[in-house]
C-alpha positions as CSV (number, residue, x, y, z in Angstrom):
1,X,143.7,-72.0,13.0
2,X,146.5,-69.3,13.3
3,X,145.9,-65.9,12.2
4,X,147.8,-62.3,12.5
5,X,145.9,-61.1,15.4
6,X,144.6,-56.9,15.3
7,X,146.1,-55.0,17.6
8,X,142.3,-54.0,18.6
9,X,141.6,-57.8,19.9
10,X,143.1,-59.9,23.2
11,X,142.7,-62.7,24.0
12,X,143.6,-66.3,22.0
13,X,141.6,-67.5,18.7
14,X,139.5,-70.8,19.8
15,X,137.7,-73.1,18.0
16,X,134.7,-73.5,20.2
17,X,132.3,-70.9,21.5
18,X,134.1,-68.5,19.2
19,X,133.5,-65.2,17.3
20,X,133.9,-65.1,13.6
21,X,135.5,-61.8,12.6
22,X,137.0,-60.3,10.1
23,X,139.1,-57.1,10.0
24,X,140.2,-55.7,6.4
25,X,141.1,-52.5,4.1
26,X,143.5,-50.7,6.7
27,X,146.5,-50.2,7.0
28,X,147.7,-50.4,10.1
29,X,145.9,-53.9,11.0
30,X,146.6,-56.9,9.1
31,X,143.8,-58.1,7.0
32,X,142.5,-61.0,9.6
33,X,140.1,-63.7,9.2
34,X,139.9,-65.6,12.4
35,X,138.0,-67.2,15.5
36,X,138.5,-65.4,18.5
37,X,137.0,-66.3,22.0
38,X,133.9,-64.7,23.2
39,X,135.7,-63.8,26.1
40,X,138.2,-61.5,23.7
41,X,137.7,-57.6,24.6
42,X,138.5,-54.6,22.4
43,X,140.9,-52.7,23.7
44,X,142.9,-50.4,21.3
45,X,140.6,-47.2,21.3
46,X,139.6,-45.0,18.6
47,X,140.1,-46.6,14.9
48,X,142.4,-44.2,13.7
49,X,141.6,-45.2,9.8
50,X,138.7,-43.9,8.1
51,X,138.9,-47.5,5.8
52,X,138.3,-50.0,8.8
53,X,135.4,-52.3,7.9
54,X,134.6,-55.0,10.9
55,X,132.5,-58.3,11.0
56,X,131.5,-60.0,13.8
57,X,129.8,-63.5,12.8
58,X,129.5,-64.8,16.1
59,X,130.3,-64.8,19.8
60,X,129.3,-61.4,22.1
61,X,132.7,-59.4,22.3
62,X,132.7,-56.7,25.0
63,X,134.6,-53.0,23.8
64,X,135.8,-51.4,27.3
65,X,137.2,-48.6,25.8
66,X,136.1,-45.2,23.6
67,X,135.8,-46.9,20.4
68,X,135.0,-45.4,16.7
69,X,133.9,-46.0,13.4
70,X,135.9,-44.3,11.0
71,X,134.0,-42.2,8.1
72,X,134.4,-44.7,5.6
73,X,134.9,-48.0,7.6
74,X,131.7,-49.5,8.6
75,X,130.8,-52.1,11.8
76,X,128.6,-55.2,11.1
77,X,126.9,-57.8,13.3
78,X,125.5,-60.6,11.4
79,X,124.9,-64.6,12.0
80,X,125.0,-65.2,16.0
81,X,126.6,-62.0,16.9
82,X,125.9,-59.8,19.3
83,X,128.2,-56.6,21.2
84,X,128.6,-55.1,24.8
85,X,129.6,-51.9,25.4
86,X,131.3,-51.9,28.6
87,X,130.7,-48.9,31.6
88,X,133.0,-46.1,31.0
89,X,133.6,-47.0,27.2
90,X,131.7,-45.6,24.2
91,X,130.4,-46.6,20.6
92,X,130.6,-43.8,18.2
93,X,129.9,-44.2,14.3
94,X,130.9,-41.6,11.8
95,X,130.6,-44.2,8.8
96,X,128.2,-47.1,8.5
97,X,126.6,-49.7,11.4
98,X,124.8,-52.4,11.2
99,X,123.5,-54.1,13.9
100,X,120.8,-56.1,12.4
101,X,118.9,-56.8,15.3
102,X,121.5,-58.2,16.9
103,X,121.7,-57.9,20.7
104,X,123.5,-54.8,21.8
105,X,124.2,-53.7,25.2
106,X,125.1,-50.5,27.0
107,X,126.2,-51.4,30.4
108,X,126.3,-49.1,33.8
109,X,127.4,-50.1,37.2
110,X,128.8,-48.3,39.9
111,X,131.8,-46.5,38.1
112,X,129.7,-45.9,35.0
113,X,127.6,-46.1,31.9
114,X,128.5,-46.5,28.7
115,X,127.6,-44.4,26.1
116,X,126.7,-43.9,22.5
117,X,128.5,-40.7,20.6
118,X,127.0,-38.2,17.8
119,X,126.4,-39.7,14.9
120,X,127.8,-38.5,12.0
121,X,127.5,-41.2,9.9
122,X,124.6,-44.2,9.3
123,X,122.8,-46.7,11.8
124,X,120.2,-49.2,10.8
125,X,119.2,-52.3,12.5
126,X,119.7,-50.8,16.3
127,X,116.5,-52.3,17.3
128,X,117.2,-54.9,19.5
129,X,119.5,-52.5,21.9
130,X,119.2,-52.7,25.6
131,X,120.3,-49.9,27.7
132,X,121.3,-49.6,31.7
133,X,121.0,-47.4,34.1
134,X,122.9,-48.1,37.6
135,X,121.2,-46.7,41.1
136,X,122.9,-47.1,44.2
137,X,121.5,-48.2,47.2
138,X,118.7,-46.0,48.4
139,X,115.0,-45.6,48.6
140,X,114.6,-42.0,47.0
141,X,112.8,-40.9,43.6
142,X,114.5,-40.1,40.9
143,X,114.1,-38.2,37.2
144,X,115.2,-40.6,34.3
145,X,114.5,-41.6,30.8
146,X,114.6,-44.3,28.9
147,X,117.0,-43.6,25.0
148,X,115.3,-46.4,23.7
149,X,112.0,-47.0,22.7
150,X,110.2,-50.3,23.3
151,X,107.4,-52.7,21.9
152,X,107.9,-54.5,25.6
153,X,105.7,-52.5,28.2
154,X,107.1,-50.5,31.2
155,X,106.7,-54.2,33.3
156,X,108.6,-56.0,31.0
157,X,111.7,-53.7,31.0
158,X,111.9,-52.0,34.2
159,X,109.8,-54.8,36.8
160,X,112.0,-57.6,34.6
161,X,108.7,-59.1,33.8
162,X,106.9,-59.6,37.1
163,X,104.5,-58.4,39.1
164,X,103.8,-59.8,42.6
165,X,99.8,-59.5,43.7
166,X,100.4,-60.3,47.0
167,X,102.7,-58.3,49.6
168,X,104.5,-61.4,50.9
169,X,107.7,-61.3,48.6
170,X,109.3,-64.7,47.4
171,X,112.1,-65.6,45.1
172,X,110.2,-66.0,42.0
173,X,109.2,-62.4,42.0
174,X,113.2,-61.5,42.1
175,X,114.5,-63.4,38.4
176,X,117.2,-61.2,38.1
177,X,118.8,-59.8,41.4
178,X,120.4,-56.5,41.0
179,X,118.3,-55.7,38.5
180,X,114.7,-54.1,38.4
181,X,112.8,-52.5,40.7
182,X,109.0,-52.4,42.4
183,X,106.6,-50.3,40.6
184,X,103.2,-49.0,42.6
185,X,100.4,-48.1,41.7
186,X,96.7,-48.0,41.9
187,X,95.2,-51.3,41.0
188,X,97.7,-53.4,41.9
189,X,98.6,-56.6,39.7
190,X,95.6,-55.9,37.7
191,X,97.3,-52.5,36.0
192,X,100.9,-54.4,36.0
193,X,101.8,-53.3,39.2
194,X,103.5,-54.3,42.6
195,X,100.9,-54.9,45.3
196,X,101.1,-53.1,48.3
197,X,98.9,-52.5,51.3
198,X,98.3,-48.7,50.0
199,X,98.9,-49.2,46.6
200,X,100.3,-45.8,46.5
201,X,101.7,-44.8,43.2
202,X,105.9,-45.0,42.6
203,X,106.1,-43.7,38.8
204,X,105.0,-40.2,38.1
205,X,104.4,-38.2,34.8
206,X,104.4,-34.4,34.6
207,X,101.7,-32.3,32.4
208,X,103.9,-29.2,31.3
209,X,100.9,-27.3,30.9
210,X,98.9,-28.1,34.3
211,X,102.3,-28.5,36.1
212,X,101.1,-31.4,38.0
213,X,102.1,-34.7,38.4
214,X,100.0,-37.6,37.2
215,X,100.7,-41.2,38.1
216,X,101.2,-43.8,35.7
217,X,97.8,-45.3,34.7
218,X,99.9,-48.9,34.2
219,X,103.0,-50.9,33.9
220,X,101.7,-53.7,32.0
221,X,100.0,-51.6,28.8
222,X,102.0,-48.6,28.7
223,X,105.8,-48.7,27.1
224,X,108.9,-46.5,27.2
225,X,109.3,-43.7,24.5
226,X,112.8,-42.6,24.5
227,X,113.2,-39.0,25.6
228,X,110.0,-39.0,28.0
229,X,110.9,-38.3,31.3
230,X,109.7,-39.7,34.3
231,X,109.7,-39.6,38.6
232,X,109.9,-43.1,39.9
233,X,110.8,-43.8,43.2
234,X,113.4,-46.6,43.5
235,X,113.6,-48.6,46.3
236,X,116.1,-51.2,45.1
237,X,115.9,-54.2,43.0
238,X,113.6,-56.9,43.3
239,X,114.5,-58.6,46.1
240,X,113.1,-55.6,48.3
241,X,110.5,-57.1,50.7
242,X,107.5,-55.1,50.4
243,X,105.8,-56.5,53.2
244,X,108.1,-54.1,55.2
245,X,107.4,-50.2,55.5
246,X,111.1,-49.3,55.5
247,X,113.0,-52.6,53.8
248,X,116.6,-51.9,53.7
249,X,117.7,-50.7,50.3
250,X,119.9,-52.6,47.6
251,X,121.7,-50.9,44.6
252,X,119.8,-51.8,41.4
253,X,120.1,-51.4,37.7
254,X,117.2,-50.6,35.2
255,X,117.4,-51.9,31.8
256,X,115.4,-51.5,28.2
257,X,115.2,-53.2,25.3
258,X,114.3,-51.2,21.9
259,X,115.4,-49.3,19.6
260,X,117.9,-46.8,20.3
261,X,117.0,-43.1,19.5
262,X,119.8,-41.1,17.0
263,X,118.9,-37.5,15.3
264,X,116.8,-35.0,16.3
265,X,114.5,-34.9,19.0
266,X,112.3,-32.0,20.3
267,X,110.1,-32.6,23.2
268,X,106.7,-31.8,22.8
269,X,103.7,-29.6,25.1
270,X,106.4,-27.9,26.7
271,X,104.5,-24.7,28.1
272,X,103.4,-21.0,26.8
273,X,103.2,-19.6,30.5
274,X,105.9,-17.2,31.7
275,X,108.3,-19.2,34.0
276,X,106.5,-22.3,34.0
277,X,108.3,-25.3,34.7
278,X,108.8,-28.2,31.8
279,X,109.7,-31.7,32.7
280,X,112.1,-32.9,29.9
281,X,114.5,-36.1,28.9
282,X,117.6,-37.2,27.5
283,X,116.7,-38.9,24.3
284,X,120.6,-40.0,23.9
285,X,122.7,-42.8,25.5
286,X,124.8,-40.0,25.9
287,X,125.7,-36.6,27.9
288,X,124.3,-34.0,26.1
289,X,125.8,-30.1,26.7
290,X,122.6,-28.6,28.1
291,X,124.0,-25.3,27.6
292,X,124.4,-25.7,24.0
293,X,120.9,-27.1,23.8
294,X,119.2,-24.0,25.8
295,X,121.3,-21.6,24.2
296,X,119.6,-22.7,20.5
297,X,116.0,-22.9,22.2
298,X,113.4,-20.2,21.9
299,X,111.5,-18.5,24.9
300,X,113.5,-21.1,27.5
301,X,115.7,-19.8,30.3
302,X,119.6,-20.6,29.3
303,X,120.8,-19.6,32.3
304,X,119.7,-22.6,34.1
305,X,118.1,-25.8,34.8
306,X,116.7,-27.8,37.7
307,X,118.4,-31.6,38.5
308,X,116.6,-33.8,41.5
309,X,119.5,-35.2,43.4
310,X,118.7,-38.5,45.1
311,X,121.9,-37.8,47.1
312,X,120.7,-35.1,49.3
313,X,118.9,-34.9,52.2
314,X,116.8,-38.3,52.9
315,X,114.7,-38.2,50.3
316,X,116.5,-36.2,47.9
317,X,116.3,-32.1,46.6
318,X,116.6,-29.9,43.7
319,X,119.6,-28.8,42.6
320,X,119.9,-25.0,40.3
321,X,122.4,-25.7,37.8
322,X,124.1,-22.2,36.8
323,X,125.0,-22.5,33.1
324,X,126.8,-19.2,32.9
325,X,129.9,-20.9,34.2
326,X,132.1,-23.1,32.0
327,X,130.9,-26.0,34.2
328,X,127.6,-25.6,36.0
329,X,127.4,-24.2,39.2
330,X,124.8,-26.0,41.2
331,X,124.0,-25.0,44.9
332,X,125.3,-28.4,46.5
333,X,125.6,-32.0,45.4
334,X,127.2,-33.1,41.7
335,X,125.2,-32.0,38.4
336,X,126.7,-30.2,36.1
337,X,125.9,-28.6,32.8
338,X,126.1,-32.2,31.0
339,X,122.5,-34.1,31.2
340,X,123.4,-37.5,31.9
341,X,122.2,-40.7,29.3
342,X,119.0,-41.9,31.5
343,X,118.7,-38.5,33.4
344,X,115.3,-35.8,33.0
345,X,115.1,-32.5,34.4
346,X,113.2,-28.9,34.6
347,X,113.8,-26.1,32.3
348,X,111.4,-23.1,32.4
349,X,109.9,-20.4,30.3
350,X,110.9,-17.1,30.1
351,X,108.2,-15.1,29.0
352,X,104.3,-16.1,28.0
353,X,104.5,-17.5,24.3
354,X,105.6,-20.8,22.4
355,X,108.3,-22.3,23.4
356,X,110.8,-25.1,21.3
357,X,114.0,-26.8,22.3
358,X,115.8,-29.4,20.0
359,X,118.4,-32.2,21.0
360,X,120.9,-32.7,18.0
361,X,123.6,-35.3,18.2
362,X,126.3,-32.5,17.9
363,X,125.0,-31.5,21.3
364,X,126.1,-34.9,22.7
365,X,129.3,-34.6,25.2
366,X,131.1,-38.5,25.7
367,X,133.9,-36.2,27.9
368,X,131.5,-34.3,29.6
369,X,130.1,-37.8,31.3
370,X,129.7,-37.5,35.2
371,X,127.1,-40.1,36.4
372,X,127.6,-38.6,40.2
373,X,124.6,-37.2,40.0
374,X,123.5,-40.6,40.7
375,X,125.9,-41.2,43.5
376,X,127.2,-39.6,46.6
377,X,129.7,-37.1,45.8
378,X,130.2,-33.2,45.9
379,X,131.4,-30.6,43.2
380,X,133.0,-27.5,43.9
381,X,132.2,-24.5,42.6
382,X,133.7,-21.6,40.3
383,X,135.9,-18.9,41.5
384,X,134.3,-16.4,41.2
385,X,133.1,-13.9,44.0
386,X,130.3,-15.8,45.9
387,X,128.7,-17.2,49.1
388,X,127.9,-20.9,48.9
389,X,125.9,-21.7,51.8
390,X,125.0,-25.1,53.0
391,X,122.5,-26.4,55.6
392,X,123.5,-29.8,57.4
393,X,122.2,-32.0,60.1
394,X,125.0,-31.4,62.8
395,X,126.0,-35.4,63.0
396,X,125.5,-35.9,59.4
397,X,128.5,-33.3,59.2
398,X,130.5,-34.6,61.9
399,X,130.7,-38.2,59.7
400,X,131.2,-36.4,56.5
401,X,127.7,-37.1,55.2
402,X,125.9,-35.1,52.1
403,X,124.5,-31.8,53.0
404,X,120.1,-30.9,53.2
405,X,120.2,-28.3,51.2
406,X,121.6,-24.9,50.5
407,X,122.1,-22.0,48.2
408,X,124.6,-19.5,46.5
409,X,125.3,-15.9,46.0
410,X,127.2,-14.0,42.9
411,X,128.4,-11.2,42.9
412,X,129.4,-8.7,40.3
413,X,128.9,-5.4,39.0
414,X,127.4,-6.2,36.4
415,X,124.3,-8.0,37.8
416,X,121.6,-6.3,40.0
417,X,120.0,-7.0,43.2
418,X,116.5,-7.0,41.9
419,X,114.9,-11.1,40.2
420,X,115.4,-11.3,37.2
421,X,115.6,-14.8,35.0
422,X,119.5,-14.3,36.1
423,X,118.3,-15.7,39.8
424,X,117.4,-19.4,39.6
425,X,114.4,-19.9,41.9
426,X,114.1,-22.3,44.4
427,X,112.3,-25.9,43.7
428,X,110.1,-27.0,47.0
429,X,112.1,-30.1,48.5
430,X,110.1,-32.5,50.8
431,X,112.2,-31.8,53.5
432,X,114.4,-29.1,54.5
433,X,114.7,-26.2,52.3
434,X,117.2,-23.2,52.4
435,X,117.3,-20.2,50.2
436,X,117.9,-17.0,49.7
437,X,114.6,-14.2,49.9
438,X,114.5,-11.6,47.4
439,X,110.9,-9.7,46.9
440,X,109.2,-12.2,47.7
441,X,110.8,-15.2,45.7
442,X,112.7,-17.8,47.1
443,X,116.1,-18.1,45.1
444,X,118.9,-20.6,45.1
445,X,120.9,-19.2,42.9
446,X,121.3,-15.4,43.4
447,X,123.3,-13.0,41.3
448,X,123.5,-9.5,43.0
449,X,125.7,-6.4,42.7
450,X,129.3,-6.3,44.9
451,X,128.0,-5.6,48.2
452,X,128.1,-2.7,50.4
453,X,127.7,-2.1,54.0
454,X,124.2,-1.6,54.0
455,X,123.1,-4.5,52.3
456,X,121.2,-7.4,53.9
457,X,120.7,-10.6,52.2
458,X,117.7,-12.5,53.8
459,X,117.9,-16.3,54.3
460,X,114.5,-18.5,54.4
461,X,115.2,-22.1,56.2
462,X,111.8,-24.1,56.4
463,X,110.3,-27.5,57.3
464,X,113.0,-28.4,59.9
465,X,112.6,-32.5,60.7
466,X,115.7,-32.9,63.9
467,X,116.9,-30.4,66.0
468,X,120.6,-30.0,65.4
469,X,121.9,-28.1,62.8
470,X,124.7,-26.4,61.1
471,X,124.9,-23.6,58.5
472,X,128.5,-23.8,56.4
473,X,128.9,-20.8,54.6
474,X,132.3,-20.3,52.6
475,X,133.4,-17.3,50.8
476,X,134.9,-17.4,48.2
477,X,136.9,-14.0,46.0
478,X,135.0,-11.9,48.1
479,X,135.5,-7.9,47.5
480,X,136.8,-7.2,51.2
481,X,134.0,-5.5,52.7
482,X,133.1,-8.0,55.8
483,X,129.8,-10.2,55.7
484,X,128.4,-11.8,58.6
485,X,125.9,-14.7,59.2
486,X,123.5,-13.1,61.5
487,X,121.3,-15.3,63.5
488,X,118.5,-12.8,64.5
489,X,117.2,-15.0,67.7
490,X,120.6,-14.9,69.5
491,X,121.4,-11.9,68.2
492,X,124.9,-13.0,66.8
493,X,126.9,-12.1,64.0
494,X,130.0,-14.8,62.6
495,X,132.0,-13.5,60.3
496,X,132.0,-15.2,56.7
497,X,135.4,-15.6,55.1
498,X,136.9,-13.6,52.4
499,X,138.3,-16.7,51.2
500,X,137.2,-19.9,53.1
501,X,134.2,-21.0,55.2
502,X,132.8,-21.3,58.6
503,X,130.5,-23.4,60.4
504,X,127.7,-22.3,62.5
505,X,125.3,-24.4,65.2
506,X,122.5,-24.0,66.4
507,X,119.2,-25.7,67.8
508,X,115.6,-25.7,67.0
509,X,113.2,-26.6,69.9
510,X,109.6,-27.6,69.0
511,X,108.6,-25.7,71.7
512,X,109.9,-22.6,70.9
513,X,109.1,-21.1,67.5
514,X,111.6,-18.4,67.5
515,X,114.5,-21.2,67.2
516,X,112.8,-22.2,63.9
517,X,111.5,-18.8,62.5
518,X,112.2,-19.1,59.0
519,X,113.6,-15.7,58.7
520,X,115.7,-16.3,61.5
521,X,119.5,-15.8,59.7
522,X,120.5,-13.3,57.5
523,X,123.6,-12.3,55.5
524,X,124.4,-8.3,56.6
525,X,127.5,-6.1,56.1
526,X,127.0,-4.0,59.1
527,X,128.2,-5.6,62.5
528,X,127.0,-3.4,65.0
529,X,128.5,-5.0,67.6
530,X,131.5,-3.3,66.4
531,X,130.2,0.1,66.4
532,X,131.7,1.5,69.2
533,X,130.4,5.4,69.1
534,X,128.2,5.8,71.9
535,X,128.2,2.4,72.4
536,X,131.3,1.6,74.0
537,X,129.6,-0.5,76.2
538,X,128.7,-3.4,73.4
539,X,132.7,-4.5,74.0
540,X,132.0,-5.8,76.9
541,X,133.8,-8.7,78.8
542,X,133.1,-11.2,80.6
543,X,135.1,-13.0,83.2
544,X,136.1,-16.1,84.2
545,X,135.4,-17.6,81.4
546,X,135.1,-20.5,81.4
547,X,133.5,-20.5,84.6
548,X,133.6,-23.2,87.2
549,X,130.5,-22.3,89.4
550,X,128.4,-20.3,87.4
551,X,129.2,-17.4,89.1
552,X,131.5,-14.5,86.7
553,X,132.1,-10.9,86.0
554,X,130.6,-8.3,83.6
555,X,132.8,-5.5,82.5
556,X,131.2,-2.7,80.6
557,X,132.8,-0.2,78.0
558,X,130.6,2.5,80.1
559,X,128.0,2.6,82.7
560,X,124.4,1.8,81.8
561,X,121.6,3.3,83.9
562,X,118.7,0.8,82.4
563,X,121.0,-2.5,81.4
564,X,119.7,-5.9,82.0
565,X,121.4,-8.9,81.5
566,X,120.0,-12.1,80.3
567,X,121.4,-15.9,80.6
568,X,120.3,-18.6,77.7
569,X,121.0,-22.0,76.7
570,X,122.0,-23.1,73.7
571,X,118.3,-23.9,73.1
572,X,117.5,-20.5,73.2
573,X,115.4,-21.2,76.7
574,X,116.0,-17.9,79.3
575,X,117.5,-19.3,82.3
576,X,118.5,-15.8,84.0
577,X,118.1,-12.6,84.5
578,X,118.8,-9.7,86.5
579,X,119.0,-5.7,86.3
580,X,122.6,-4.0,85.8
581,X,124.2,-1.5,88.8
582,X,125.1,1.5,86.7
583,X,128.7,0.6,87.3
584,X,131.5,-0.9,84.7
585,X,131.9,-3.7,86.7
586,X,129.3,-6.3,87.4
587,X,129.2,-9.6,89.3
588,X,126.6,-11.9,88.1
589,X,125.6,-14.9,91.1
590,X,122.8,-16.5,89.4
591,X,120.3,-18.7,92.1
592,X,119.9,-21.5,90.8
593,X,122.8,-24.1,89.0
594,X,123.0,-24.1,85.8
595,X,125.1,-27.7,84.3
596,X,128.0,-27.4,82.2
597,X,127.8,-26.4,78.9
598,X,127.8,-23.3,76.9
599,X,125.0,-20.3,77.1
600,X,124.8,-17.0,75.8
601,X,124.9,-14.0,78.1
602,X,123.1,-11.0,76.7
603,X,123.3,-7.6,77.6
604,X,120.3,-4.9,76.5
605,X,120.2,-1.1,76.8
606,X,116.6,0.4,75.7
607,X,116.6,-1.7,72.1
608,X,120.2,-2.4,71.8
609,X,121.5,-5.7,72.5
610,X,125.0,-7.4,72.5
611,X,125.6,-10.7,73.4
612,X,128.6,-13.3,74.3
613,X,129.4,-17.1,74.8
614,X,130.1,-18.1,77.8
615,X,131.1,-21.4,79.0
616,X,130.1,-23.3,82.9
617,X,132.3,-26.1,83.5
């Protein structure tokens, strides 16, 4: 059969395994009716006629590109047919669909997810649609959502159907590899569960109103409700061997079946207590602009909101996403102000009272997508006057891996230094967390006043796990006055960029709870190592330095009647020490040999102390 092919269509017409279509009522394609192979893809992008009217008979065409509707053409599956819409394109209707319970897909993967826009126009028949969301490999928990709802339970959607009793895994537990994942949970197979040893729970619920977490009763009852957020921990697909108490991960990609959720949505028993935290979903197989959605709710901070990024750390933190910039400012990692199709999150009260958001399809955002917050992958952050300050593991830096945590500081006039619901505050991670302090709230996001020199910004660093680690702070538009990381153990001060960053190492020894003081570091604007009135003898020098033997020279500023002089290692463990000769000139012999490396030489005069690196080869 010949026919004038649509620009929108590739590919050859067949007459076997074929789709019927028919294009008509435009004027830019010829009026077509014709077979076309299923393995024909869309690709012309946006209809750009309001009079387009589509009809797939047959076959399973894929659209890989931003594809929509026009206001008075209309899209029909009928017979046989069914649709995918490939990662990275987009379905959007502003006239008339139809799917008629055809088979619909939304597909994600490693570069994407495909998406489905604001509707302006009509949808019926969307109830056979199944929707994807890709994870990369590793074992961490994550917050998602299903925008579908099903009449299949949790099991049959997001286990693929099975549910192993026994904790020896074989194929037949694993129909589907890539796809799926193990869900735990008390009573094993009986409650639709994975069976483990433990039985520990994997999939999490979270009452807004008790703020605790409650585990999912069961997989094989229970179904997904689009818009209801979750915490499941992902440990890969299906082929996973649970027998094993730390399997190697696999990338995997959970899927639903139901119908797919368009208009309104507004989550419900979000709670009336003053900065409560409320667990919330994406209802939409679609960003949604959670700025514009904040902005029109009542009694809910529209500042910012709280992401969990699997990324971080080993098992994953929170992430503060600043909404007062044009696009999100989180502390570290990739969310931004656009809520990602199969993502949930925190927002949180403002004051005591009722509080009410709403999701509208106009809030949907197709070019605000950015599914790194599933991946690896970092974000910088506005330029505006700040301190962005990031706490690493000292090899995972060296090879370039994703920081543990961290925090940032604003500055302008026109904030203050007091919390206020301007300052995000500070999720608990499971591992490391880093913050700022601020009477008596731990912030990652603060917004303070330009500083002066008498300011001091406290730092809280807590639940250390290694024992090399690394403090990046960047400055960024700073106002000129100097700011200095002071580490408050060693009794050193590194100077923080005006414009750029600056590492900083250091150890934490188990047996010495100084090195892991959580108040340890500070940000101040004072160095008084530089203070030379009266104290001329803080510039001291020390020489040679390097050193071959161990053995150097001190040379004061001045005289000191009472100075000592104290040797450390780089774990912070005293090595030496001796009483200064009230002369300028000092030559330190210490007794015993100390192995190459570098140590800290401190000099103290009544409470004053000053210290240098110096380095034994």
């Amino acid at each position: 059969m010949t026919s004038n092919a649509s620009p929108c269509l590739t590919g050859s017409p067949a007459t076997s395994n074929s789709i019927s279509m028919t294009v008509s009522n435009n004027n830019n394609w010829v009026g077509t009716t014709g077979l076309w192979s299923d393995t024909a893809n869309w690709s012309c992008g946006s209809v750009p006629l309001d009079s387009s009217i589509i009809t797939i008979s047959s076959g399973t065409p894929t659209l890989d590109v931003n594809f929509t509707v026009g206001n008075s053409g209309s899209l029909t599956l009928d017979g046989t047919a069914s649709l995918i819409i490939a990662p990275n394109a987009s379905l959007t209707v502003d006239g008339s669909a139809n799917f008629n319970a055809r088979p619909v897909l939304f597909e994600s993967d490693a570069t994407g997810t495909a998406e489905f826009g604001a509707m302006t126009g009509t949808l019926i028949g969307a109830t056979n649609v199944t929707t994807q969301r890709y994870f990369p490999a590793k074992r961490a928990f994550r917050f998602t959502s299903s925008a579908v709802t099903t009449n299949t339970t949790i099991r049959e959607n997001w286990q693929e159907n099975v549910n192993n009793s026994n904790t020896t895994f074989t194929n037949n537990q694993n129909p589907n590899p890539g796809f799926g994942t193990h869900i735990t949970g008390a009573g094993g197979s009986a409650n639709g569960f994975d069976t483990t040893i433990s039985n520990a729970s994997s999939l999490f619920t979270f009452n807004n109103s008790t703020a605790l977490w409650t585990a999912v009763a069961n997989t094989n009852v229970n179904t997904l409700n689009a818009g209801v957020p979750y915490r499941i921990n992902v440990r890969g697909d299906r082929s996973i061997d649970m027998s094993l108490t730390s399997p190697t991960a696999t990338p995997t990609t959970l899927r639903a079946t139901g119908t797919l959720y368009t208009g309104t949505f507004e989550p419900s028993n979000l709670s009336n207590t003053a900065f409560a935290y409320n667990f919330i979903g994406n209802p939409y197989q679609a960003p949604v602009n959670m700025k514009t959605v904040l902005d029109n709710a009542t009694n809910l901070n529209n500042l910012f909101y709280y992401v969990w990024d699997p990324t971080l750390n080993t098992r994953g933190a929170y992430v503060s996403v600043d909404l007062s910039t044009t696009n999100g400012t989180p502390n570290i990692g990739s969310a931004n102000k656009f809520l990602q199709p199969g993502q949930a999150c925190f927002v949180r009260t403002v004051a005591n009272g009722g509080a009410t958001m709403t999701f509208e399809e106009s809030y949907k955002n197709l070019s605000g997508s950015n599914n790194l917050v599933f991946k690896n992958a970092n974000q910088s952050i506005s330029a505006t006057s700040n301190i962005k300050m990031s706490l690493y593991d000292s090899n995972s830096l060296a090879l370039n891996q994703t920081a543990l945590d961290g925090s940032i500081i604003f500055f302008d006039d026109s904030n203050n230094n007091g919390v206020d619901q301007n300052d995000a505050a500070k999720f608990a991670n499971p591992d490391e967390m880093f913050s700022t302090f601020n009477n008596g709230a731990l912030i990652s996001i603060e917004k303070r006043m330009q500083p002066t020199t008498s300011d001091i910004i406290p730092i809280r660093i807590s639940q250390y796990r290694g024992t090399n680690y690394t403090i990046v702070a960047q400055g960024e538009n700073l106002n000129g006055i100097p700011a200095y990381l002071h580490d408050q153990f060693l009794q050193t001060y590194t100077e923080i960029p005006q414009s750029g960053s600056v590492n900083y190492p250091y150890t934490v020894v188990t047996t010495n709870t100084q090195t892991s003081a959580t108040d340890r570091f500070r940000i101040v604007y004072s160095n008084p190592l530089l203070n030379t009135a009266n104290n001329e003898w803080k510039n001291f020098t020390l020489y040679p330095n390097p050193s071959k033997q161990g053995n150097f020279n001190i040379i004061l500023g001045q005289p000191l009647e009472n100075g000592k002089v104290t040797i450390y290692n780089t774990l912070g463990v005293k090595v030496y020490n001796q009483d200064l000769e009230n002369t300028i000139e000092n030559s330190i012999t210490p007794n015993q040999s100390m192995p190459t490396g570098i140590y800290y030489v401190e000099i103290q005069n009544g409470n004053e102390k000053s210290i240098k690196k110096l380095i034994i080869e």
